[in-house]
C-alpha positions as CSV (number, residue, x, y, z in Angstrom):
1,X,-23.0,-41.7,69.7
2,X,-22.8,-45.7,69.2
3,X,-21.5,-47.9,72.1
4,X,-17.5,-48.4,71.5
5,X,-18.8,-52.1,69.7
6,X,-20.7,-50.1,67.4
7,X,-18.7,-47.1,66.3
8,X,-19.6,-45.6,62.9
9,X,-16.7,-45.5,60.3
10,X,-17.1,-41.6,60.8
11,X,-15.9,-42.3,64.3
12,X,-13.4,-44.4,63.8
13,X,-11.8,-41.9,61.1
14,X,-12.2,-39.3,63.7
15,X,-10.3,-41.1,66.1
16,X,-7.5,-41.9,63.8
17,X,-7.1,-38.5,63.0
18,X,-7.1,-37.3,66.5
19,X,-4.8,-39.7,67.1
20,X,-2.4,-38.6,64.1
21,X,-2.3,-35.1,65.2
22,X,-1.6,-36.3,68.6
23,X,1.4,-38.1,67.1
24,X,2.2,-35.9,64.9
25,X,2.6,-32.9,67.3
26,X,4.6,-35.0,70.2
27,X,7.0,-35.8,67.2
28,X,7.5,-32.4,65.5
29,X,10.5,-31.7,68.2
30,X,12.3,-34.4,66.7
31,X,11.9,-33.5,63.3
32,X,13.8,-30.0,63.9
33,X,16.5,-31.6,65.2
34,X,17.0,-33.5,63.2
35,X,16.9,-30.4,60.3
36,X,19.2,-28.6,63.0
37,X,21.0,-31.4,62.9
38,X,21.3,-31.3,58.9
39,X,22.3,-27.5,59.0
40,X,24.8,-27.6,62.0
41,X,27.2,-30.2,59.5
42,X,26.9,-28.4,56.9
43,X,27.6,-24.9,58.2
44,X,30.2,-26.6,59.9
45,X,32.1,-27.6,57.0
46,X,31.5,-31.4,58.5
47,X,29.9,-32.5,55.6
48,X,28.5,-30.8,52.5
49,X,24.7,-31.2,51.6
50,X,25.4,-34.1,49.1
51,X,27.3,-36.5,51.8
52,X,24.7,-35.3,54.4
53,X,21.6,-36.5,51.3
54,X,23.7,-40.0,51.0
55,X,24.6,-40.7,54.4
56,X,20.4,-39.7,55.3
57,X,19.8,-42.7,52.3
58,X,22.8,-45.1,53.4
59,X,20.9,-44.9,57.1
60,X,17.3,-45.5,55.3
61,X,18.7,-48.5,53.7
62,X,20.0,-50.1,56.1
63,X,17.3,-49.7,58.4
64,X,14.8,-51.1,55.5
65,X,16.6,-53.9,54.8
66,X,17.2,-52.8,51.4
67,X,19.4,-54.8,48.6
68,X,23.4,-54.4,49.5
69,X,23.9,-53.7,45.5
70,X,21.9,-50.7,45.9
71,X,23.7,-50.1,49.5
72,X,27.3,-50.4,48.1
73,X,26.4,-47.7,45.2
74,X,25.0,-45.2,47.9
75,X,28.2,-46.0,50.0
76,X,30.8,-45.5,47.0
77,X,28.7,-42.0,46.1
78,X,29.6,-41.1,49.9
79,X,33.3,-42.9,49.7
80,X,34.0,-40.6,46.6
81,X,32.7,-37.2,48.1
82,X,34.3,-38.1,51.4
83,X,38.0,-38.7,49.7
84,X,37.9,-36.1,47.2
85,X,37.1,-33.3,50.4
86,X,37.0,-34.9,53.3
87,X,39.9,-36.5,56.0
């Protein structure tokens, strides 16, 4: 095995892929919740699985930075389901 100077680009794509797993694994909790989280609106009645899809986008957006054109259509999608069903 090379000194940690030297490492091989086998080694280092071992590592990183160690590392992924290890990532991946510690956040897998979080991804059923947030699927749990998904399910319990919608067999709630809360929200039906097209406002849960837009609000999930109108979140991604705003947390990208993303354009507010494409923002405001996302939130009038939402807007519209919300009135037409919702309080």
């Amino acid at each position: 095995m090379s000194t940690a100077d030297n490492k091989t680009k086998k080694e280092y794509v071992v590592e990183f892929i160690k590392s992924f797993d290890a990532n991946e694994q510690a956040m897998e909790p979080y991804k059923e919740h947030r699927k749990d989280l998904r399910k319990n609106y919608v067999e709630n009645g809360y929200l039906s699985r097209e406002e849960v899809r837009f609000a999930v986008k109108a979140y991604r957006m705003l947390k990208s930075d993303d354009d507010y054109d494409t923002f405001s259509e996302i939130y009038e999608k939402l807007y519209k389901s919300i009135g037409k069903g919702g309080a």
